[in-house]
C-alpha positions as MATLAB code, in Angstrom:
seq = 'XXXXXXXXXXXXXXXXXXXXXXXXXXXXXXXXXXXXXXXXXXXXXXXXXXXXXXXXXXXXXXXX';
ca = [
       5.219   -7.304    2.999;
       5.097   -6.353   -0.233;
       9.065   -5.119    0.055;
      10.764   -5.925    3.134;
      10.607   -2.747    5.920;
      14.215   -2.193    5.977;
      14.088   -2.093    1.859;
      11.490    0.505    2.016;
      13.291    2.145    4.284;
      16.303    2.380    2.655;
      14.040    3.069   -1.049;
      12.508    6.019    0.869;
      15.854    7.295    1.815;
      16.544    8.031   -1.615;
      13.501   11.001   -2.116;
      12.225   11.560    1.634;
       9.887   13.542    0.052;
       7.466   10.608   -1.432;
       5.020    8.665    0.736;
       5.470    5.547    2.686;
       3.427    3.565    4.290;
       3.686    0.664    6.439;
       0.896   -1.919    6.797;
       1.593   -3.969   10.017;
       1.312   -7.252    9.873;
       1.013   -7.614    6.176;
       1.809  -10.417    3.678;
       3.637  -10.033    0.264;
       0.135  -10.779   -0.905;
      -1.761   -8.034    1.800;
      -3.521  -11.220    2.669;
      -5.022  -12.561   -0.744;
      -4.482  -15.287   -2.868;
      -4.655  -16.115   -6.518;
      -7.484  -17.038   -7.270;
      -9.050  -14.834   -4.596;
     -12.554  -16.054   -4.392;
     -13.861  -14.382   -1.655;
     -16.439  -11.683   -1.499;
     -14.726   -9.257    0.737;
     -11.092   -8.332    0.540;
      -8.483   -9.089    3.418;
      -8.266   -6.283    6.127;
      -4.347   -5.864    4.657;
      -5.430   -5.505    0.838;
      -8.295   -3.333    1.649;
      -6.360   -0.544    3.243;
      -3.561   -0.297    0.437;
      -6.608   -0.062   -1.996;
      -8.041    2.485    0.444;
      -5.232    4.251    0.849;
      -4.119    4.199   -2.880;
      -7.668    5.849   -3.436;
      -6.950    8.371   -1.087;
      -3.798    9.050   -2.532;
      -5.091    9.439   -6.294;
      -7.575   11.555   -5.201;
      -5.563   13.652   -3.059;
      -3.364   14.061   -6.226;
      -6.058   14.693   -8.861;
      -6.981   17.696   -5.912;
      -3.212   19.225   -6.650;
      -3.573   19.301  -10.313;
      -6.941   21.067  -10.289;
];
């Protein structure tokens, strides 16, 4: 994981408020590598990027 559960945990504690989200089986990497030189990303990597998308868009939606 990119921080350990209990850490994010224990981070989220402090403003309950923001969003957390827990990819299961995740690497500190989400799966990748440097250099990544693959096509696709790994399943891991591809739903924080999906899910950061979602969560910039979702925000751009509250400022309109």
């Amino acid at each position: 994981a990119a921080v350990l559960v209990k850490d994010a945990s224990m981070l989220h504690s402090f403003n309950p408020k923001a969003e957390l989200e827990i990819i299961p089986g995740a690497s500190h990497t989400f799966g990748s590598k440097h250099p990544w030189n693959e096509r696709l990303l790994p399943d891991s990597l591809r739903e924080v990027v999906d899910k950061t998308i979602d969560f910039i868009n979702s925000s751009n939606k509250l400022r309109l």
